[in-house]
NUVOLUM-970847 format. One record per residue: x, y, z of N, C-alpha, C in turn. Coordinates in steps of 0.001 Angstrom, whole numbers, padded with zeros to 6 digits, always signed. Layout:
N
XYZXYZXYZ;...
//
This chain:
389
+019643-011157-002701+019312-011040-001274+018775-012381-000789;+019469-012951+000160+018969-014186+000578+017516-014058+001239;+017127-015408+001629+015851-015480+002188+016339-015808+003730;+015894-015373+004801+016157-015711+005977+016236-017092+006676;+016575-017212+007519+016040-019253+007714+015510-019156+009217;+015784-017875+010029+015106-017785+011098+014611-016004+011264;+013138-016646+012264+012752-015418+012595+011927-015397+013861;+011025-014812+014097+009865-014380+015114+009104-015772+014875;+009155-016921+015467+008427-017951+015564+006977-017647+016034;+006632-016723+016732+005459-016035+017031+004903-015765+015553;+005237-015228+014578+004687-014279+014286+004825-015047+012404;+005681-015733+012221+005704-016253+010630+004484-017360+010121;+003712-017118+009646+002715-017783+008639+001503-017734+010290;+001446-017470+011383+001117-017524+012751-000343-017119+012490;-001100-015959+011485-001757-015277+011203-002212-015246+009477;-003546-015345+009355-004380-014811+008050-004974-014146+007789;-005058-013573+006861-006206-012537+006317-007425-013654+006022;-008619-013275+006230-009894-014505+006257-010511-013232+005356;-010841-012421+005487-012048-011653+004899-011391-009861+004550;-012116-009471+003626-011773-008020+003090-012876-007708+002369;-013257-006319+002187-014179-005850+001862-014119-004128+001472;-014543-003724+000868-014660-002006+000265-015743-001434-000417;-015832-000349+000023-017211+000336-000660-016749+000585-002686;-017824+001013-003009-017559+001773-004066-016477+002799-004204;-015679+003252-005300-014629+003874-005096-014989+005233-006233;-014846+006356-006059-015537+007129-006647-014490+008756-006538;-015195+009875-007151-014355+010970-006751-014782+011841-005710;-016466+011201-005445-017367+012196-004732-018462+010878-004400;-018306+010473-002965-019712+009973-002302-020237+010538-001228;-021453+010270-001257-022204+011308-000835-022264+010726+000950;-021644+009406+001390-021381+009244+002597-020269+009741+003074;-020479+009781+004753-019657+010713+005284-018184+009506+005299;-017035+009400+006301-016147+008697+006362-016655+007206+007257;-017250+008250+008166-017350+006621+009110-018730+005987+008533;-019381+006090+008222-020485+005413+007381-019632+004494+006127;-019062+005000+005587-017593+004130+004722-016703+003602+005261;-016508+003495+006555-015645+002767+007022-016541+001487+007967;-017826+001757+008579-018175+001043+009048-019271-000270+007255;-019187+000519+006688-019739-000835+005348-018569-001530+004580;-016993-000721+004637-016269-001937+004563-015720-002738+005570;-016121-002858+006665-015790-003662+008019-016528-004515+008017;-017785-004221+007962-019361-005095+007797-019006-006231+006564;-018255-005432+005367-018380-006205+004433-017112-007569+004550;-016059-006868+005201-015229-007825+005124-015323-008773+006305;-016017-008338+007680-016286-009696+008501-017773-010340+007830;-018749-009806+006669-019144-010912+006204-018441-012095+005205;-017661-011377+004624-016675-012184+003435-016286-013121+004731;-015510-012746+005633-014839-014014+006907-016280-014579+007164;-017057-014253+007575-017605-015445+008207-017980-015068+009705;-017170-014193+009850-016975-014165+010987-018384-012723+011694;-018988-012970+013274-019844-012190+013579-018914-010812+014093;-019454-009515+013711-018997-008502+014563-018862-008083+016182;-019575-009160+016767-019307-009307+018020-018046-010006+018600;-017533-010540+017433-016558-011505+017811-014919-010669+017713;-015389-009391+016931-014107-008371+016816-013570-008043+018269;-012127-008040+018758-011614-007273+019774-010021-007033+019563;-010391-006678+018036-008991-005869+018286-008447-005200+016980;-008082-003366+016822-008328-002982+015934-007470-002218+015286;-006948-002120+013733-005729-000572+013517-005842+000033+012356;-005663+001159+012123-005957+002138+011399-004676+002910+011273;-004776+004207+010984-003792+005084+010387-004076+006533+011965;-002849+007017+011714-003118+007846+013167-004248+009102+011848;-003890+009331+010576-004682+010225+009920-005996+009405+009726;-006781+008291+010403-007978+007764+010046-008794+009036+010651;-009773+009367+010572-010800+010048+011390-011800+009511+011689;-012066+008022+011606-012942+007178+012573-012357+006688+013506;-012684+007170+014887-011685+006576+016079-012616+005185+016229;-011859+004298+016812-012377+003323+017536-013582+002956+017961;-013778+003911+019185-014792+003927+019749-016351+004528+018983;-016076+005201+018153-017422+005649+017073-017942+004075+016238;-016379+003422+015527-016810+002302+014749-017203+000864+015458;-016376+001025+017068-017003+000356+017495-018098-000005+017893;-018657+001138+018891-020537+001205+018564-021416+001058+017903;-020743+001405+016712-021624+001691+015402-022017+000255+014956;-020456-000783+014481-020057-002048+013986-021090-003210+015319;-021011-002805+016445-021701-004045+017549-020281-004552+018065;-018970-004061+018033-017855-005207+018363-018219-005615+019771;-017816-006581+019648-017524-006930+021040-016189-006240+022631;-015762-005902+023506-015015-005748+024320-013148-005369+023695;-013043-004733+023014-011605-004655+022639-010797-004361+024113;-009199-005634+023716-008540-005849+023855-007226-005321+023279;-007292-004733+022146-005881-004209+021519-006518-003234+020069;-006116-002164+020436-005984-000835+018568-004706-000225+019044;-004473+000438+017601-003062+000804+017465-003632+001666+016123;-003086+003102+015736-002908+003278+014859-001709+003720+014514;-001060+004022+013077-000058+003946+012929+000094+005437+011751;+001373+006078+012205+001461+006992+011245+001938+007016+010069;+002483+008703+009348+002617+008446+007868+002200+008238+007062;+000544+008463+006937-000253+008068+005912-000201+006910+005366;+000573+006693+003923+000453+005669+003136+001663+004726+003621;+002466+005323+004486+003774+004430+005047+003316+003437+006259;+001747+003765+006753+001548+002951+007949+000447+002029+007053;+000441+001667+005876-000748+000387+005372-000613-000858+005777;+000530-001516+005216+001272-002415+005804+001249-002857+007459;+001583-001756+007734+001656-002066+009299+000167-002544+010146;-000618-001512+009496-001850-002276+010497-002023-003457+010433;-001756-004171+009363-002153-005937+009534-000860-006385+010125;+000147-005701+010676+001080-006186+011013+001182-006106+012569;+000370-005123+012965-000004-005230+014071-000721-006083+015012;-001718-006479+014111-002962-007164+014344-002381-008690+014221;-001465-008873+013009-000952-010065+013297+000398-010396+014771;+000714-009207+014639+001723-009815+015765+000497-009557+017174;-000395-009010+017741-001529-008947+018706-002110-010327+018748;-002713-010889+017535-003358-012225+017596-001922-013168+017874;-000981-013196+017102+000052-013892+017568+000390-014373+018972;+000183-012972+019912+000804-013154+020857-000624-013490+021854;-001595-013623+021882-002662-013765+022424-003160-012632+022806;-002923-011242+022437-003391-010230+022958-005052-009807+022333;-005715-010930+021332-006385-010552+020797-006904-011694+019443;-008374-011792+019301-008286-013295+018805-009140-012807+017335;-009758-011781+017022-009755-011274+015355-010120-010023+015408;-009171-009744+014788-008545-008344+014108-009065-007549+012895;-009160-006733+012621-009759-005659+011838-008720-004432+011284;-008567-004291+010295-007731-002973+010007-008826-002437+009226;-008501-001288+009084-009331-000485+008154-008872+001061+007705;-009241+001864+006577-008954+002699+006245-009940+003637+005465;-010430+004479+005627-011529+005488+004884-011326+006745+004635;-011684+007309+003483-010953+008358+003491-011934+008908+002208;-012095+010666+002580-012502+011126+001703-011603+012248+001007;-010627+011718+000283-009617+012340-000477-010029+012905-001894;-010831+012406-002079-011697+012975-003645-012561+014502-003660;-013474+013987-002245-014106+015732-002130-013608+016089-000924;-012414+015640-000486-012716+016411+000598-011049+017587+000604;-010764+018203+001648-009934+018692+001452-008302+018740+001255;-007179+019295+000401-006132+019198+000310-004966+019123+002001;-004384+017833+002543-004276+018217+003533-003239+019826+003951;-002462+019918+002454-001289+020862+002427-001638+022220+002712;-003419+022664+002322-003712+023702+002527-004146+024504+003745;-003484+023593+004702-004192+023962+006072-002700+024666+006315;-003014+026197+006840-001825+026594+007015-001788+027855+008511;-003158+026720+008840-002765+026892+010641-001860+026180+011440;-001489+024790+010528-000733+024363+011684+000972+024338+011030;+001764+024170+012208+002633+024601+012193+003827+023929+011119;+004351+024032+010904+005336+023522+009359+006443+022091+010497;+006287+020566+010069+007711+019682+010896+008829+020838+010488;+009693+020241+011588+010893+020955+010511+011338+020610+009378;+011839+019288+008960+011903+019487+007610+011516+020311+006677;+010103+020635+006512+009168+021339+005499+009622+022804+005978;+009606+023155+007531+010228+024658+007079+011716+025176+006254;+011992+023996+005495+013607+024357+004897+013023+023858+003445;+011825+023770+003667+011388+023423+001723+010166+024176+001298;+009388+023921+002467+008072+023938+001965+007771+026146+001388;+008743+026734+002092+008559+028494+001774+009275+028810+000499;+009890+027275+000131+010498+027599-001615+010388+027179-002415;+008695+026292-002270+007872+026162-003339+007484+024422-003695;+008220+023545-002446+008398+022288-002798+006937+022207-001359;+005629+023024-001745+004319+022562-000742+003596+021488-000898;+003696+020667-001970+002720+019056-001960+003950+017668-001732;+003208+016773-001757+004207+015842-001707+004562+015264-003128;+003717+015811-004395+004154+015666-005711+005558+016529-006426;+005669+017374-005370+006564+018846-005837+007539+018099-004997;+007649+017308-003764+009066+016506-002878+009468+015922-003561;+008492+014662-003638+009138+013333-005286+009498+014050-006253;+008893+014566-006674+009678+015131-008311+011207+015576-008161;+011334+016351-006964+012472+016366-006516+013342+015337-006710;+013287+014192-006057+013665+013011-005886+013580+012082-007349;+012639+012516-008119+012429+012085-009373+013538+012127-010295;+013472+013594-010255+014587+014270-011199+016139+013699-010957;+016810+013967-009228+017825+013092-008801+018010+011912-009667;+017003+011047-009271+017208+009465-009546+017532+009310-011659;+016802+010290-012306+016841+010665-013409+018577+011122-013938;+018725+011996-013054+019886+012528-013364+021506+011251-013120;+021074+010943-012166+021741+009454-011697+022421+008326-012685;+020742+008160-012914+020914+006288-013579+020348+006728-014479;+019652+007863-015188+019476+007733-016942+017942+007691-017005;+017269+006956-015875+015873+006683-016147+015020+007769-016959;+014005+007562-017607+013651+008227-018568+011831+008082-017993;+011535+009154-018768+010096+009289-018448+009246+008010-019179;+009909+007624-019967+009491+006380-020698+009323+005056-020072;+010352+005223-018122+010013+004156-017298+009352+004670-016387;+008911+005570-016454+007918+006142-015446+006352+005779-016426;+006638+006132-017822+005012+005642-018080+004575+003847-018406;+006061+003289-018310+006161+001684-017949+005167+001044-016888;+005100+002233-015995+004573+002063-014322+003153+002306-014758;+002793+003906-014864+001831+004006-015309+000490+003280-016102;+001423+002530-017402+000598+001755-017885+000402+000734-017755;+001119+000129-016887+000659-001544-016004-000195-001516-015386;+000035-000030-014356-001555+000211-013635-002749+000105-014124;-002762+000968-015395-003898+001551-015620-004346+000111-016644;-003401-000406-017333-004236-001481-018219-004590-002824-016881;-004493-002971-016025-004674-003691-015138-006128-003019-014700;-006298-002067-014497-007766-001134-013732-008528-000971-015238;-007751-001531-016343-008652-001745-017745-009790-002990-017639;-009025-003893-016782-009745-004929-015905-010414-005553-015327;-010785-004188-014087-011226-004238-013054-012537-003307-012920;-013290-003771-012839-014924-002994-013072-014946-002259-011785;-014802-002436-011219-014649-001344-009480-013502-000768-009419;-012448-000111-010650-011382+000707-010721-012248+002146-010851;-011578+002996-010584-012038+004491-011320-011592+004489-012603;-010389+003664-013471-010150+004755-014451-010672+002961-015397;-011578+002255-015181-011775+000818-015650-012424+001296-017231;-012857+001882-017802-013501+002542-019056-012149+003565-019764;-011337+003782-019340-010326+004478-019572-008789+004181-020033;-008373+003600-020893-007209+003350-021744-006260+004491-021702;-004884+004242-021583-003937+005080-021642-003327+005015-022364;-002692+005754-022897-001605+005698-024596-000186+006139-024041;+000748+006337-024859+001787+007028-024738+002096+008125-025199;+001156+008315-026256+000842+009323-026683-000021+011201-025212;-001007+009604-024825-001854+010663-023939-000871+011235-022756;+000105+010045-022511+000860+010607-021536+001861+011349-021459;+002293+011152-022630+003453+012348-022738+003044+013680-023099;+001919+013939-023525+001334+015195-023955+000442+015845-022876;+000309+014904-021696-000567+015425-020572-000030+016657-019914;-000283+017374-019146-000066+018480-018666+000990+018236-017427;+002127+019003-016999+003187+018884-015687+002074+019068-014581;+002297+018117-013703+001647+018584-012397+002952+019093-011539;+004300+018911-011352+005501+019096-011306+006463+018565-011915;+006854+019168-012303+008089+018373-013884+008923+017618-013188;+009622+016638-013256+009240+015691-014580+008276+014927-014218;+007112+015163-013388+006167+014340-013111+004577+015262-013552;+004071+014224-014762+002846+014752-015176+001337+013851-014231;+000475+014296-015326-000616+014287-014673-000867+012905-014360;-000574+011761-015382-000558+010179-015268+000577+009808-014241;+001402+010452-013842+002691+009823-012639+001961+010386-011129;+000881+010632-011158+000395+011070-009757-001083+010269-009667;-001215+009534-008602-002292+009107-007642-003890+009591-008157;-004936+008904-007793-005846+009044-007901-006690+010459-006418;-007215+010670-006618-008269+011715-005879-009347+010577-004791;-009258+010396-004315-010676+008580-004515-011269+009103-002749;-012823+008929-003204-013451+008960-002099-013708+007345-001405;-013721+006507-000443-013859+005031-000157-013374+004666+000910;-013485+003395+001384-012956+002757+002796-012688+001359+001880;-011650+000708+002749-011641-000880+002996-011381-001293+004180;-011167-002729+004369-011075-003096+005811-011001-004643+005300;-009789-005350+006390-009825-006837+006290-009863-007147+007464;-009379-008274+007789-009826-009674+009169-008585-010225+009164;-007859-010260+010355-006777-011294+011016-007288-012349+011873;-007041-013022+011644-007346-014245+012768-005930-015367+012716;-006649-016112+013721-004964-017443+014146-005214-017830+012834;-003787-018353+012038-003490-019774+011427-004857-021071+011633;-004757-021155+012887-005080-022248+013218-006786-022317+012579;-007423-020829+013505-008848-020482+013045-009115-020304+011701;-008657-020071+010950-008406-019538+009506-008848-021004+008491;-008202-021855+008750-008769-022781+008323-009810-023544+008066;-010931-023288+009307-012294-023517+008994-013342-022115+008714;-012467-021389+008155-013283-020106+007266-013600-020502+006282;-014708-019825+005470-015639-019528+004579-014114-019472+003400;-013283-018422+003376-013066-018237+002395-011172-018556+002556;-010062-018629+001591-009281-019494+001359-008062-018189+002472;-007250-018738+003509-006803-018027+004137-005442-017784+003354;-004694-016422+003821-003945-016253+003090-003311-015485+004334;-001836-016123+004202-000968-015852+005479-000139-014937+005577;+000044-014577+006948+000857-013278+007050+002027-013907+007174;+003015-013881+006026+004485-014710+006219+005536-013801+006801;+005110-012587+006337+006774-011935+007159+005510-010303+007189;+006385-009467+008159+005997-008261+008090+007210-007556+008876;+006980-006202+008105+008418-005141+008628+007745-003323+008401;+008325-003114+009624+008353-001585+009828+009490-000908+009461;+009664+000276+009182+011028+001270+008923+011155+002689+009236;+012332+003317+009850+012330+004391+010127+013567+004301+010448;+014145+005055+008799+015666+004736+008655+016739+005840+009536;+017613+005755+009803+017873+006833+011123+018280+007904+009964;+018395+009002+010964+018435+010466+009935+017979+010280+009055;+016291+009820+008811+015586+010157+007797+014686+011213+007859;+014149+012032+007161+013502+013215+007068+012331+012617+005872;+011148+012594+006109+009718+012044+005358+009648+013211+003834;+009733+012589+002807+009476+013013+001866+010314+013986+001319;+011499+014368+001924+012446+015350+001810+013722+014956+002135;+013651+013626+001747+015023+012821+002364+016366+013632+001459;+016796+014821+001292+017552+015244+000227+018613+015139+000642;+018974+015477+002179+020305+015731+002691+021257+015243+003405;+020277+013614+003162+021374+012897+003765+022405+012140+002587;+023332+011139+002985+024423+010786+002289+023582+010235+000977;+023114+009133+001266+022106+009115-000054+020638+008734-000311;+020124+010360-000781+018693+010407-000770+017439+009198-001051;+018764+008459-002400+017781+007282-003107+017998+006343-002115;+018063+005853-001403+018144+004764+000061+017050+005062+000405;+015982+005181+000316+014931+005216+001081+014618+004198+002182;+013476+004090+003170+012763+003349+004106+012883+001700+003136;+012260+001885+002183+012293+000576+001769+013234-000005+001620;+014306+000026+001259+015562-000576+001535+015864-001030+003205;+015349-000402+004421+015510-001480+005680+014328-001858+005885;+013154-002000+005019+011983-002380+005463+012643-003754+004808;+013285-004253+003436+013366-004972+002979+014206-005676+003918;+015374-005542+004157+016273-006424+005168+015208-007052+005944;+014593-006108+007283+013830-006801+008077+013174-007632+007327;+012178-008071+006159+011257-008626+005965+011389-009891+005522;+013111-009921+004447+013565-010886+003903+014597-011490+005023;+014657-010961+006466+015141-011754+007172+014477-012576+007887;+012987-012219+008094+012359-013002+008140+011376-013932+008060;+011983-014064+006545+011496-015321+005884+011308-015784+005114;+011108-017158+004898+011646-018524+004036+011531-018326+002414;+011036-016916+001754+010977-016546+000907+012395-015720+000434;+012802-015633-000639+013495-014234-001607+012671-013402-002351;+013194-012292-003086+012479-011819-004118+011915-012713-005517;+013606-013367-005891+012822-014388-006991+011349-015514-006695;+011554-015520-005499+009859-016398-005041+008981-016022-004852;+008754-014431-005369+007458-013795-005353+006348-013308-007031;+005903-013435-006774+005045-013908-008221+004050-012950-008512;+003935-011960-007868+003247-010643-007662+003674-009917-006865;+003862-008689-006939+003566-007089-006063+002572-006393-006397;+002069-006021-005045+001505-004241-004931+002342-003886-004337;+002853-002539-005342+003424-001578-004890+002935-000238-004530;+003580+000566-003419+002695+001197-003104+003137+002816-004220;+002410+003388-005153+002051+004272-006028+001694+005104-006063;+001637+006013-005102+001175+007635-005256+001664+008051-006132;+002875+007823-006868+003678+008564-007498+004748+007599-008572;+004879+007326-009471+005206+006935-010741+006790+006260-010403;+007440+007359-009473+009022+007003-009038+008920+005991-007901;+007867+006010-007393+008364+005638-006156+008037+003887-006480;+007569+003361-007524+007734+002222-007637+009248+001617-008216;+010013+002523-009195+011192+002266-009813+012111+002072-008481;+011743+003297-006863+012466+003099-006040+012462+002081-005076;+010816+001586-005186+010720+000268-004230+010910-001617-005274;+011328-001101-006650+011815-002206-007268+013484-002361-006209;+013735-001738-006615+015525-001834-006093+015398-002028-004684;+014740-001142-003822+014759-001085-002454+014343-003048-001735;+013449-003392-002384+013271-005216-001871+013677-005916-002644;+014707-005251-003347+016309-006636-004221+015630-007120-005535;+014602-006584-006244+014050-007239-007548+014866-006523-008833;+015627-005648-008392+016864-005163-009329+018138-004429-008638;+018739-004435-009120+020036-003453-008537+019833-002249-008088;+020647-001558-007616+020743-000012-007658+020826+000839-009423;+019754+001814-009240+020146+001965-010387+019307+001548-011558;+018669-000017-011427+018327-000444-012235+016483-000530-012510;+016255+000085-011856+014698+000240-011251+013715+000574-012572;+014615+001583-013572+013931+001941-014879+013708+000872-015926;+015214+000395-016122+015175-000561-017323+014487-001899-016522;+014355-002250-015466+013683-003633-014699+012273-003492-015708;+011547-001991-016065+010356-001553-016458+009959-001656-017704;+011222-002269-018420+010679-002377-020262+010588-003871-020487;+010072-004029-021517+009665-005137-022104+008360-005855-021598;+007550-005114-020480+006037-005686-020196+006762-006433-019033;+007811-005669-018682+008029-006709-017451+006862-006869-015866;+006288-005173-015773+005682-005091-014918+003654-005490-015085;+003758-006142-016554+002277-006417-016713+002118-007984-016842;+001010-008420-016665+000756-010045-016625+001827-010692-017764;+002545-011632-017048+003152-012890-017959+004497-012060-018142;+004517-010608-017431+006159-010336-016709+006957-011104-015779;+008171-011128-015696+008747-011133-014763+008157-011064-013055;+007415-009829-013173+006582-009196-011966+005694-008313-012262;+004643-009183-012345+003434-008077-012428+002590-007388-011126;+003036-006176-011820+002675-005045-010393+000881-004523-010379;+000589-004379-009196-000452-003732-009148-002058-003891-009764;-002177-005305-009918-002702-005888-010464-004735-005163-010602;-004897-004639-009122-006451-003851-009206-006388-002501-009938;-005294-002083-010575-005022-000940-010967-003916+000343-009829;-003743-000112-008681-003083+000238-007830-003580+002300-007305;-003211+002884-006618-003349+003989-006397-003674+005007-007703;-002847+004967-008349-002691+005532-009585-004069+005319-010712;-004754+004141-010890-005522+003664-011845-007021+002825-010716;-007147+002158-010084-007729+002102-009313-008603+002876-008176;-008147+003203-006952-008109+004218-006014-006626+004550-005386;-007117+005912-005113-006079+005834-003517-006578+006087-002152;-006320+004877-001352-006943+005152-000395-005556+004454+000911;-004636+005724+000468-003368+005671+001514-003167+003945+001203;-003358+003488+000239-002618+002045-000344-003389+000656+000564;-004743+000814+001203-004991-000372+001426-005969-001167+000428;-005986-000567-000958-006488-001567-001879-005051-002550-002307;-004306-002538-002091-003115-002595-002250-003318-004124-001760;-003049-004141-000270-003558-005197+000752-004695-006511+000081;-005513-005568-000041-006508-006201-000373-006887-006659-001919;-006023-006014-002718-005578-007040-003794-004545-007938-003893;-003684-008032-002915-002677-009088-002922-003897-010371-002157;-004485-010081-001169-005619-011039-000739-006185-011837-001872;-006878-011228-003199-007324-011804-004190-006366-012431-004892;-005100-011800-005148-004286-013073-006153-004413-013975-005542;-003991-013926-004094-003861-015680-003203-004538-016254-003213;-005841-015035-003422-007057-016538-003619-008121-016974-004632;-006781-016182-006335-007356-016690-007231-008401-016205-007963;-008577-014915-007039-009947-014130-007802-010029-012718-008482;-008694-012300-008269-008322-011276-009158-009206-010955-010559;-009446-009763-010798-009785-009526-012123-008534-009489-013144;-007409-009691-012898-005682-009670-013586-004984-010967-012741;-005700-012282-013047-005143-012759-011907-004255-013692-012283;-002960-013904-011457-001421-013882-012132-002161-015979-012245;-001605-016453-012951-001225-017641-013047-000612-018651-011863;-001279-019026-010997-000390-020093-009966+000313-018942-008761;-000324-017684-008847+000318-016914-007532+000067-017357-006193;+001576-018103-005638+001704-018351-003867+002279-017489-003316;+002571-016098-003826+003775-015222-002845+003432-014157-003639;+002753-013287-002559+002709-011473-002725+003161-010771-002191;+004324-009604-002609+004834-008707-002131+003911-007451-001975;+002961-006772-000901+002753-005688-000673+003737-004561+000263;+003672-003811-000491+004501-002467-000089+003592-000978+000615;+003750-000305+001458+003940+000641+001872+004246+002253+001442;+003806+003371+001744+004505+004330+000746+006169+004722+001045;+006934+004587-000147+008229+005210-000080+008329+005973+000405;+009737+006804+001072+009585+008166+000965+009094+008658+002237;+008739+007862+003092+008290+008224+004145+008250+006863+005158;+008718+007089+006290+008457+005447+007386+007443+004815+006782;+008260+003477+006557+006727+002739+005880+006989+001378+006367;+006396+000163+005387+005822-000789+006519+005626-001991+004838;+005463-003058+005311+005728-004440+003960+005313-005353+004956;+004363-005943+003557+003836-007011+004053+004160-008443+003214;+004691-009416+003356+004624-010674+002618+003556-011903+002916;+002557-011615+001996+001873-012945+001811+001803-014066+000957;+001347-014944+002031+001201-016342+001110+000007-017034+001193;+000081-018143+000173-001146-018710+000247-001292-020252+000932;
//
């Protein structure tokens, strides 16, 4: 897949991440959401440098439950000029800094804030709410037993299995890059915790062929980073790291998490998130030197290998042997331990560990990394971010 040679002159390297920040990551804290969302905001405009009065402009997830106006009061911002949140849960991560960068880009707004909090550890299953009414899609799945989004993928699991051969043996490829990476990382959840192959193949089905290690963490926590100009970025505190390309997706006749019935299921979002992203700009896949990928689920990294051109169709499993996906691979994925081994917090640790390779401070930190691929969740409209340093 080539690298583009033109794009959005507005909007390529135009914007940096200056600052990021996150609470403790846990299964159960005893703060509410916006109290966690307003101490990783605090934390990451202290990492920038930057005063909270100086914030006016903001994005989140349409599932955040700190609106604006609560964190704004709370935080001291100054007068906003531009928020946006974005849907799809883990498919809108990406996008909020993509927002914020194309807003500061265009002058609509001079530093930016994304953020994400979430109490997914104690708080409740969203599937079990069964007052509200079923999308359609889900009323043609969800009354025959396919009710989480672990029971959709597996679906999709099994397909891709039946397909190209992949074996559960490249699903715990994934697994254990994560987790020996969050072996790492002292602010992981599973950082005291070693995985075998042994432990994983003997673990219990949470939906076959996907066990208890191919599914996401539970994680109570917030994070939050800082956009600002190119230009401003440079006399920050800490080493800026640029927004080089960014892309949204919402592939036509797609159906979120139940993509079964169209011509072909394995095409996911990431496959036109990738076009857009590598069209614009001066990067390929071979010039990227890290990914976060986004990981709820064990498959959906084999599907976002292929989907942004780092293997064929098809080839997403075997891309996964030989330590390709752990330090001094080919591509080492997921370096804070990712959703899976780390937290999940709808994938903006994700973000905010591609921030640290660029700037060298990783607890797994790749060798000479100038180019991070962050990803979005599969499987559902999602959103990619390419940074550089």
């Amino acid at each position: 897949m080539a690298a583009g040679t033109a794009g959005p002159a507005g909007l390529k390297d135009a914007t940096a991440i200056v600052g990021i920040g996150q609470t403790p990551f846990a299964k159960r804290l005893p703060e509410d959401e916006r109290t966690l969302a307003c101490r990783a905001v605090l934390a990451a405009l202290d990492d920038a440098g930057i005063a909270p009065g100086e914030v006016d402009a903001l994005a989140s997830y349409t599932m955040e439950e700190t609106d604006e106006v609560e964190l704004a009061k709370a935080c001291g911002f100054g007068d906003l000029t531009f928020f946006s949140k974005v849907g799809f849960g883990g498919g809108g991560s990406c996008a909020t800094v993509a927002h914020l960068a194309a807003a500061v880009a265009t002058g609509q707004a001079s530093v930016g804030v994304a953020w994400r909090s979430r109490k997914r550890g104690s708080g409740a299953r969203p599937w079990t709410d069964t007052t509200v009414q079923l999308p359609t899609p889900a009323q043609w799945t969800r009354p025959y037993g396919l009710l989480r989004p672990v029971d959709e993928i597996a679906m999709l699991a099994r397909r891709y299995m039946h397909e190209y051969g992949a074996t559960r043996d490249h699903l715990f490829n994934v697994a254990l890059a994560c987790r020996n990476r969050a072996n790492q990382n002292p602010a992981a959840i599973m950082y005291d915790r070693p995985l075998t192959r042994e432990m994983y193949m003997t673990s219990r089905w949470i939906s076959e062929p996907l066990c208890l290690f191919d599914n996401c963490l539970e994680t109570d926590g917030a994070l939050a980073c800082v956009v600002i100009s190119a230009e401003r970025a440079r006399d920050c505190r800490r080493t800026p790291v640029y927004v080089h390309s960014a892309a949204q997706s919402l592939p036509a006749q797609h159906h979120g998490m139940v993509n079964y019935w169209n011509d072909d299921p394995l095409t996911g979002p990431a496959w036109t998130a990738a076009r857009h992203l590598w069209k614009h700009s001066d990067l390929a896949p071979e010039d990227v030197d890290v990914a976060q990928i986004y990981d709820a689920f064990t498959p959906l990294v084999l599907l976002s290998l292929e989907g942004f051109g780092f293997c064929g169709r098809g080839e997403g499993g075997a891309f996964t042997e030989g330590g390709a996906l752990e330090i001094g691979g080919p591509l080492p994925v997921n370096t804070g331990g990712g959703g899976l081994s780390e937290a999940y917090v709808h994938g903006f640790n994700l973000i905010n560990e591609g921030v640290k390779q660029l700037r060298g401070t990783s607890t797994a930190q790749v060798p000479g990394a100038s180019a991070c691929l962050v990803t979005a969740g599969e499987g559902v409209p999602t959103s990619a971010l390419l940074l550089r340093s």
